[in-house]
ZASETOR-615946 format. One record per residue: x, y negated, z negated of N, C-alpha, C, CB in turn. Coordinates in nm, 2 decimals, m for minus. Atoms other than C-alpha are relative to their C-alpha. Last residue first. Glycine has a CB too. Layout:
     nxx     nyy     nzz    caxx    cayy    cazz     cxx     cyy     czz    cbxx    cbyy    cbzz
       X       Y       Z       X       Y       Z       X       Y       Z       X       Y       Z
...
END
This chain:
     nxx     nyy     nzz    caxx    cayy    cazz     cxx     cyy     czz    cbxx    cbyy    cbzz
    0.13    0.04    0.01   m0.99    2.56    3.53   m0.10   m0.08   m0.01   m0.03    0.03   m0.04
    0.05   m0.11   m0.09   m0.63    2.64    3.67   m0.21    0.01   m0.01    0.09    0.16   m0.06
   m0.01    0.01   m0.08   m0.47    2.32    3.48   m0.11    0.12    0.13    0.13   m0.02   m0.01
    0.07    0.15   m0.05   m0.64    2.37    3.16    0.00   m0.01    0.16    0.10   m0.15   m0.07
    0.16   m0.06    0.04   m0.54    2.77    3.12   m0.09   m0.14    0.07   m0.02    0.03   m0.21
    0.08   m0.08   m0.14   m0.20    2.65    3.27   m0.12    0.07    0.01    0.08    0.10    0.06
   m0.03    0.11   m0.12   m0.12    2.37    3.05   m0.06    0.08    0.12    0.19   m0.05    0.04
    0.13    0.07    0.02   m0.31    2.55    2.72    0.04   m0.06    0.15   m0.02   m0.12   m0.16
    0.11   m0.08   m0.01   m0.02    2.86    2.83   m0.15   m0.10    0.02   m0.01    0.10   m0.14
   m0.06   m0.03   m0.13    0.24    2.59    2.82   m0.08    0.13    0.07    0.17    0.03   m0.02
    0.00    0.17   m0.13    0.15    2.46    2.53    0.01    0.06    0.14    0.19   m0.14    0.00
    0.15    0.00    0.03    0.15    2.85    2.32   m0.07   m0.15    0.07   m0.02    0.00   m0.19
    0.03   m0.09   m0.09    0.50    2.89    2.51   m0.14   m0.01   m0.05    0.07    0.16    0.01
    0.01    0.08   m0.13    0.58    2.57    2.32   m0.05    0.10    0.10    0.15   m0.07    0.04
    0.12    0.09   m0.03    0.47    2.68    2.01    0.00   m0.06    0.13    0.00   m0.10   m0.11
    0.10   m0.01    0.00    0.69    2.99    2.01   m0.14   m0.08    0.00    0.02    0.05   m0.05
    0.06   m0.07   m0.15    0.98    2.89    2.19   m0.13    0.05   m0.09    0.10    0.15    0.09
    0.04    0.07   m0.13    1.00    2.60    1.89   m0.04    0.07    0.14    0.11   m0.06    0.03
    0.13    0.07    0.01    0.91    2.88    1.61   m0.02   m0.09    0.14    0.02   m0.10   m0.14
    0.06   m0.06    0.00    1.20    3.13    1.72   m0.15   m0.12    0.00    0.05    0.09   m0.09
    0.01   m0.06   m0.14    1.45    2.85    1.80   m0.13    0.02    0.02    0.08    0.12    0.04
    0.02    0.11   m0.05    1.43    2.71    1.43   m0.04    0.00    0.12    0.09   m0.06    0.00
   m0.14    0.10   m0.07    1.48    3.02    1.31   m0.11   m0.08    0.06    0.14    0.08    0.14
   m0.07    0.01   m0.11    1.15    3.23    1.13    0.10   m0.11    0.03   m0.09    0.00    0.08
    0.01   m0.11    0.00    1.09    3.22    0.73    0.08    0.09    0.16   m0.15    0.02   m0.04
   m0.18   m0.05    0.11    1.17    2.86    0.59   m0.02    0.15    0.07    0.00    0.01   m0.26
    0.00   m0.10    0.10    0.87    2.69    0.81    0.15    0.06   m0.01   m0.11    0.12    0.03
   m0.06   m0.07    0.02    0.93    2.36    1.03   m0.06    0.13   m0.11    0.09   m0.08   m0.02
   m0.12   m0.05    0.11    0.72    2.09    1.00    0.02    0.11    0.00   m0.02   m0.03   m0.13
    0.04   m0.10    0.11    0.53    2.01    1.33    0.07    0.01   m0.10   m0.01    0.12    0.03
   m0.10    0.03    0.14    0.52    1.74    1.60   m0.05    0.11   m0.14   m0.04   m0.20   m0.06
    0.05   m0.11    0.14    0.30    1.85    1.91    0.10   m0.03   m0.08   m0.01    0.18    0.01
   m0.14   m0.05    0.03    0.31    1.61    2.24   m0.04    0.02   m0.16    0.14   m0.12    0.05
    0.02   m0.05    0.17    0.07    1.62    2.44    0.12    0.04   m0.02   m0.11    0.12   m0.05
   m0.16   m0.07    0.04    0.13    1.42    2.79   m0.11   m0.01   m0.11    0.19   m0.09    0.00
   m0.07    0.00    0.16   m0.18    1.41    3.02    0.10    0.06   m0.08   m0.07    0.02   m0.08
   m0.02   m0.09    0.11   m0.25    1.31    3.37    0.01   m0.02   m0.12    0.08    0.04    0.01
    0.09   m0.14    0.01   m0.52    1.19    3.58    0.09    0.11   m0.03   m0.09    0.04    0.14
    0.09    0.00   m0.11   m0.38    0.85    3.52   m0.09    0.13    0.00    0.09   m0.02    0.14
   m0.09    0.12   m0.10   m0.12    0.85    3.24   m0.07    0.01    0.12    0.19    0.03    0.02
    0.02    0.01   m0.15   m0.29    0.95    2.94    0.08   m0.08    0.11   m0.11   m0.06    0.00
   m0.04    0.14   m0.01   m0.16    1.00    2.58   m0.01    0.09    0.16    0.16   m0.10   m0.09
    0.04    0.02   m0.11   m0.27    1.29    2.34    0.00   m0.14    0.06   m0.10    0.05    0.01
   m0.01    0.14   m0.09   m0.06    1.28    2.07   m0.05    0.03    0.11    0.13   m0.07    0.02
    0.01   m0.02   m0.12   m0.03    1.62    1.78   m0.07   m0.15    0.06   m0.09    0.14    0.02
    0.04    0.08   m0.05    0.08    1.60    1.44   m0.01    0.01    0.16    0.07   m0.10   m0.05
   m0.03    0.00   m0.15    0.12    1.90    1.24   m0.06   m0.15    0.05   m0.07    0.15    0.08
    0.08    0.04   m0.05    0.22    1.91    0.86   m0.06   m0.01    0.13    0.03   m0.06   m0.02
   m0.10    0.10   m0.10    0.29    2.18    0.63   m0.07   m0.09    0.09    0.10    0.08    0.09
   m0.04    0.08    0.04    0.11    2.32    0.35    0.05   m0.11    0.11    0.07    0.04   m0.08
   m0.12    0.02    0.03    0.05    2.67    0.42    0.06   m0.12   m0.07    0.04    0.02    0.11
   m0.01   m0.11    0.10   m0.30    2.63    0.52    0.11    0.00   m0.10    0.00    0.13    0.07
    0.00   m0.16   m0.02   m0.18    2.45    0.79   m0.01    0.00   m0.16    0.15    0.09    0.09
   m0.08   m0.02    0.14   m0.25    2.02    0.69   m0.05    0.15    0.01   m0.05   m0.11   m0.16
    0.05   m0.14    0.11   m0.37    1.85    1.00    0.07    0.04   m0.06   m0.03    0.11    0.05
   m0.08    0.02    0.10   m0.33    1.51    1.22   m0.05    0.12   m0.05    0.00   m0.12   m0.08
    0.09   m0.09    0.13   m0.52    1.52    1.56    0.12    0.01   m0.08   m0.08    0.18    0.05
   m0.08   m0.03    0.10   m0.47    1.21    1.77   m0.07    0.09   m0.03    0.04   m0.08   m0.11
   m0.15    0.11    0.00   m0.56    0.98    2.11    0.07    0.11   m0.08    0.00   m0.19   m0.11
   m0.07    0.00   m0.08   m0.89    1.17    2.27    0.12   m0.10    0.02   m0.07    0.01    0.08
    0.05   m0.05   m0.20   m1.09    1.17    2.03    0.09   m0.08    0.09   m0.19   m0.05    0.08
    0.02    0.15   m0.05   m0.93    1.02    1.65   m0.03    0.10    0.16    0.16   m0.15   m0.01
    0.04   m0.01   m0.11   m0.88    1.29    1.41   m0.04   m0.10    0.09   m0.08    0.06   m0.01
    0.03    0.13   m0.10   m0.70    1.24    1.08   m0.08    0.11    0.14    0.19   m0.11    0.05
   m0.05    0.10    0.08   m0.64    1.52    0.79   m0.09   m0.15    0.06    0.19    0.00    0.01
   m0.02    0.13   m0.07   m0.79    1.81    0.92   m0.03   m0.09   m0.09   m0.07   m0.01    0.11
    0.10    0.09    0.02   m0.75    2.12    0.74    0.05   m0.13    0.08   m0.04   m0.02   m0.17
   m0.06    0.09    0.08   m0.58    2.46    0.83   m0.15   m0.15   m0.05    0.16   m0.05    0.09
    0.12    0.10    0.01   m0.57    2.76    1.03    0.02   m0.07   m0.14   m0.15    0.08    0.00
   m0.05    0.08   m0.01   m0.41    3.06    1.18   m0.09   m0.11   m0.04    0.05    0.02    0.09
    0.08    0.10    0.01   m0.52    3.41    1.06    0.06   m0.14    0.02   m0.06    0.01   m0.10
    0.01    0.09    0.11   m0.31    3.68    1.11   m0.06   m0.15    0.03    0.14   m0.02   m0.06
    0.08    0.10   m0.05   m0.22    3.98    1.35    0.00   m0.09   m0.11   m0.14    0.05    0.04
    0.04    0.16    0.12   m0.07    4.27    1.36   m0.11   m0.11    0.04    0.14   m0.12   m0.01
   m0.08    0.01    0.10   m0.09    4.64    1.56    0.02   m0.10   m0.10    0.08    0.01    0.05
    0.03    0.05    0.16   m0.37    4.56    1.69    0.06    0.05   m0.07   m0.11    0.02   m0.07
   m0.04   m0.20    0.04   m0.24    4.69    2.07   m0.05    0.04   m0.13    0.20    0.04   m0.02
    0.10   m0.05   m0.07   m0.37    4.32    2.19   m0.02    0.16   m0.01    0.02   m0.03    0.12
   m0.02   m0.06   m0.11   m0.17    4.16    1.94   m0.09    0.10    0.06    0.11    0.05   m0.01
   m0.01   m0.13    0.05   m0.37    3.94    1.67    0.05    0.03    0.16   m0.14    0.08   m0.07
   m0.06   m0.01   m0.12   m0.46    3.56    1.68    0.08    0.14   m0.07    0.07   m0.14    0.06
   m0.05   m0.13   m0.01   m0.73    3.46    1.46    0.04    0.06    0.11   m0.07    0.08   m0.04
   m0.02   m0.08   m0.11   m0.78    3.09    1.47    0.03    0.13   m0.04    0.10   m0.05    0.08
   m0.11   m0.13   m0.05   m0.90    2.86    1.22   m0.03    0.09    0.11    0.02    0.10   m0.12
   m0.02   m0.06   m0.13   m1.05    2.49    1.17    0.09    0.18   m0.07    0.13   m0.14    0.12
   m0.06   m0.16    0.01   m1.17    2.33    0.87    0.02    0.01    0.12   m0.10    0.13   m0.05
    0.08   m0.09   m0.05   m1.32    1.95    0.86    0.14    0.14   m0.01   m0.07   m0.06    0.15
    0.09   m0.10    0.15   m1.20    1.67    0.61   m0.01    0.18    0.04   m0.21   m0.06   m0.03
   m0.08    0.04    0.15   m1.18    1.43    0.92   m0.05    0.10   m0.15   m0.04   m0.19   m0.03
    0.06    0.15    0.04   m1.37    1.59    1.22    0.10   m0.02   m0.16   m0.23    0.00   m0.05
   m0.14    0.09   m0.03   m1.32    1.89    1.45   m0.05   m0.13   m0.13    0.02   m0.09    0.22
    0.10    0.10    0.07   m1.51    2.17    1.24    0.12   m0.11    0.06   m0.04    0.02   m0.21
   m0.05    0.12   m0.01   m1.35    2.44    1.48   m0.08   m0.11   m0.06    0.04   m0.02    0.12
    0.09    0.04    0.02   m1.36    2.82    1.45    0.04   m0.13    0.00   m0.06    0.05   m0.09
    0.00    0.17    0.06   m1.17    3.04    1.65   m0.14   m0.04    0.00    0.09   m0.13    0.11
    0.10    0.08    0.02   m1.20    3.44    1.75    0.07   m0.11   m0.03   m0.09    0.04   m0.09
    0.12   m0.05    0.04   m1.04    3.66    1.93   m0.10   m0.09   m0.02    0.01    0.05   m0.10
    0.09    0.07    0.09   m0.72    3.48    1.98   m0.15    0.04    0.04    0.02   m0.17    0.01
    0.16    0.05   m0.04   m0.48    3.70    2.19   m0.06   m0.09   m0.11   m0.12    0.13    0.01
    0.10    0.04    0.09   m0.15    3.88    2.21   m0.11   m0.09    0.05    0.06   m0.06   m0.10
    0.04   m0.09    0.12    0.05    4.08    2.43   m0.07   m0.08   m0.08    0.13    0.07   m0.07
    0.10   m0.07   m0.04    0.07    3.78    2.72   m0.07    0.12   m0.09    0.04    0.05    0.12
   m0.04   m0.12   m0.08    0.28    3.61    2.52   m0.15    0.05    0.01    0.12    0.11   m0.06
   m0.14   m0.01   m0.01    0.27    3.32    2.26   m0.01    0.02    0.12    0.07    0.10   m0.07
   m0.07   m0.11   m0.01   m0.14    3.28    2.26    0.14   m0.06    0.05   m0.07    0.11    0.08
   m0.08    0.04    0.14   m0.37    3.00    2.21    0.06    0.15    0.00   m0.12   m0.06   m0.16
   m0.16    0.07   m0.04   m0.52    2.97    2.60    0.09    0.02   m0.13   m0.01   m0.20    0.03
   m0.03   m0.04   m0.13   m0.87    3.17    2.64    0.18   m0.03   m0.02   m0.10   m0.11    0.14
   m0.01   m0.15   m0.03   m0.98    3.18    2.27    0.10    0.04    0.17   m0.18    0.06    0.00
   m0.15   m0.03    0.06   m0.90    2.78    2.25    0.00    0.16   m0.02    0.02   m0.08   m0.17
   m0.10    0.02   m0.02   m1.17    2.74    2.49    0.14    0.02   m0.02   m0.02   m0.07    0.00
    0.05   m0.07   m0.17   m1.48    2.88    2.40    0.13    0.00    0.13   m0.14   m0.12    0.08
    0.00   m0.15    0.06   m1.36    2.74    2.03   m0.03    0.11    0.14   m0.13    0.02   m0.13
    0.12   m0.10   m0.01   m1.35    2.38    2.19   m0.01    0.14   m0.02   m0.05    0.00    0.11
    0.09   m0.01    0.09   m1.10    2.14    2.10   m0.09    0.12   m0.03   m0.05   m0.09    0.02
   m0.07    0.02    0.17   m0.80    2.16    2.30   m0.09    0.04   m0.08    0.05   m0.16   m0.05
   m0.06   m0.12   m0.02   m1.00    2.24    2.64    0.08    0.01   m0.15    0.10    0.00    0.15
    0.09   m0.08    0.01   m1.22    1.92    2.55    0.02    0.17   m0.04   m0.06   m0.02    0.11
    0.09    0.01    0.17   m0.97    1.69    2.44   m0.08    0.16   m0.02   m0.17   m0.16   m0.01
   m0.13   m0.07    0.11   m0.78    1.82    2.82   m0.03    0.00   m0.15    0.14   m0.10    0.01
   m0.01   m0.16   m0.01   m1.09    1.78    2.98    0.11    0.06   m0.11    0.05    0.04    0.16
    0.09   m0.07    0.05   m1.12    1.41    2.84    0.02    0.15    0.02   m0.11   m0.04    0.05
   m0.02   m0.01    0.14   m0.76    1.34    2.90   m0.14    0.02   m0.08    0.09   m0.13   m0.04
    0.02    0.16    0.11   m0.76    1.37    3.25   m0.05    0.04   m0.11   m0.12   m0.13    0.04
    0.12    0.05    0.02   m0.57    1.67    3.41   m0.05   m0.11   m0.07   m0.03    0.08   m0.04
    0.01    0.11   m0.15   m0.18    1.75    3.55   m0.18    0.05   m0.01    0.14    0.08    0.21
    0.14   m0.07   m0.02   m0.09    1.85    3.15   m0.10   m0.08    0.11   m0.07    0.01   m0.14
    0.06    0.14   m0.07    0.25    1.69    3.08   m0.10    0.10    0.08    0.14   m0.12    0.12
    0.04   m0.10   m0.13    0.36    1.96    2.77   m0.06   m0.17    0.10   m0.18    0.18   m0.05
    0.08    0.08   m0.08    0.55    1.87    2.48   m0.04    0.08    0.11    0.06   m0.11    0.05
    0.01   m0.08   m0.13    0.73    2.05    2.17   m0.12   m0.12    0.08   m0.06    0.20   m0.04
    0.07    0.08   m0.06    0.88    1.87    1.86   m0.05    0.05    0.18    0.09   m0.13   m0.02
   m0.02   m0.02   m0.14    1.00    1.99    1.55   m0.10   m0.03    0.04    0.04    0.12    0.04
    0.13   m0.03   m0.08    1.02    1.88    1.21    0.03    0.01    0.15   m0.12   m0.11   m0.02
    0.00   m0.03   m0.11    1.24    1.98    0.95   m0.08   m0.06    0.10    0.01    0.09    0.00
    0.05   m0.13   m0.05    1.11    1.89    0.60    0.03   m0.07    0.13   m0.16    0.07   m0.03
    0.03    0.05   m0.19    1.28    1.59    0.44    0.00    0.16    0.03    0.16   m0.11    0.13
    0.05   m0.16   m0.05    1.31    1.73    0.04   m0.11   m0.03    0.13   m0.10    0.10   m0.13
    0.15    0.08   m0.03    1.51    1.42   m0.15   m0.05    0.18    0.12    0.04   m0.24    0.13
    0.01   m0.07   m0.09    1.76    1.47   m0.40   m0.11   m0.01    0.12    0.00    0.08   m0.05
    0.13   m0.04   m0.02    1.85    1.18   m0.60   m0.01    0.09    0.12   m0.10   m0.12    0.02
END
C-alpha cells in the first residue's frame, strides 16, 4: 500500500511580547499589511481576514517594482484565540500554527505541508523570514 505523507515543515519565532498583542498583530488586516513579507522588495497591500471557523482569509503580496505578485489565502479549518489557527491554502495543503505563552513572551510555531514546485530550503527561508519580520514588526510596536 502506498501511502501519500506530505512533507511538512516547521519554522518558529520566540516573540519578546504577550500573547494577546501577538493574536492581535497576527490577526488584524492593519497589521498583517505591515509584517507579511519575505524581503524588503515586497509587500502585502492588501489582506482580508474572516478569523473564525469556516471563515476566508487572503493576502496580496506583490514586489514593490510590480513586477509579480499573487494572492495568498485560504480557509479556516479550527481557530481557538490566542492557542491555534488550523487552515486549508487555497491550494490544498495544510498549515498549523501554536501560539504558546511563556510570561511576556511568545513562541509561534508554524507547521506547513510542503509544495512540489520550490526546494525545501527555498520555502523554509521563506516562511521563516516572513516570522521573523512579524517578530520585529510586533516587537518594535
Amino acid at each position: 500500500m502506498k501511502t501519500n505523507k506530505k512533507t511538512t515543515i516547521t519554522v518558529n519565532a520566540h516573540v519578546h511580547a504577550p500573547i494577546d498583542k501577538v493574536w492581535e498583530f497576527w490577526t488584524l488586516p492593519k497589521h498583517i499589511t505591515k509584517w507579511n513579507n519575505a524581503s524588503d522588495d515586497w509587500h502585502t497591500p492588501k489582506a482580508t481576514n474572516d478569523l473564525k471557523d469556516g471563515g476566508q482569509f487572503s493576502f496580496r503580496m506583490e514586489a514593490k517594482d510590480g513586477s509579480s505578485g499573487f494572492d495568498f489565502g485560504g480557509i479556516y479549518d479550527n481557530v481557538k484565540t490566542n492557542d491555534s489557527i488550523h487552515y486549508t491554502i487555497g491550494d490544498g495543503r495544510k498549515v498549523h500554527i501554536l501560539f504558546e505563552a511563556l510570561g511576556i513572551t511568545t513562541v509561534i510555531t508554524e507547521t506547513f505541508e510542503a509544495e512540489e514546485v520550490n526546494s525545501i530550503e527555498l520555502q523554509l527561508t521563506g516562511w521563516q523570514a516572513i516570522l521573523t519580520n512579524f517578530k520585529k514588526y510586533t516587537e518594535s510596536n
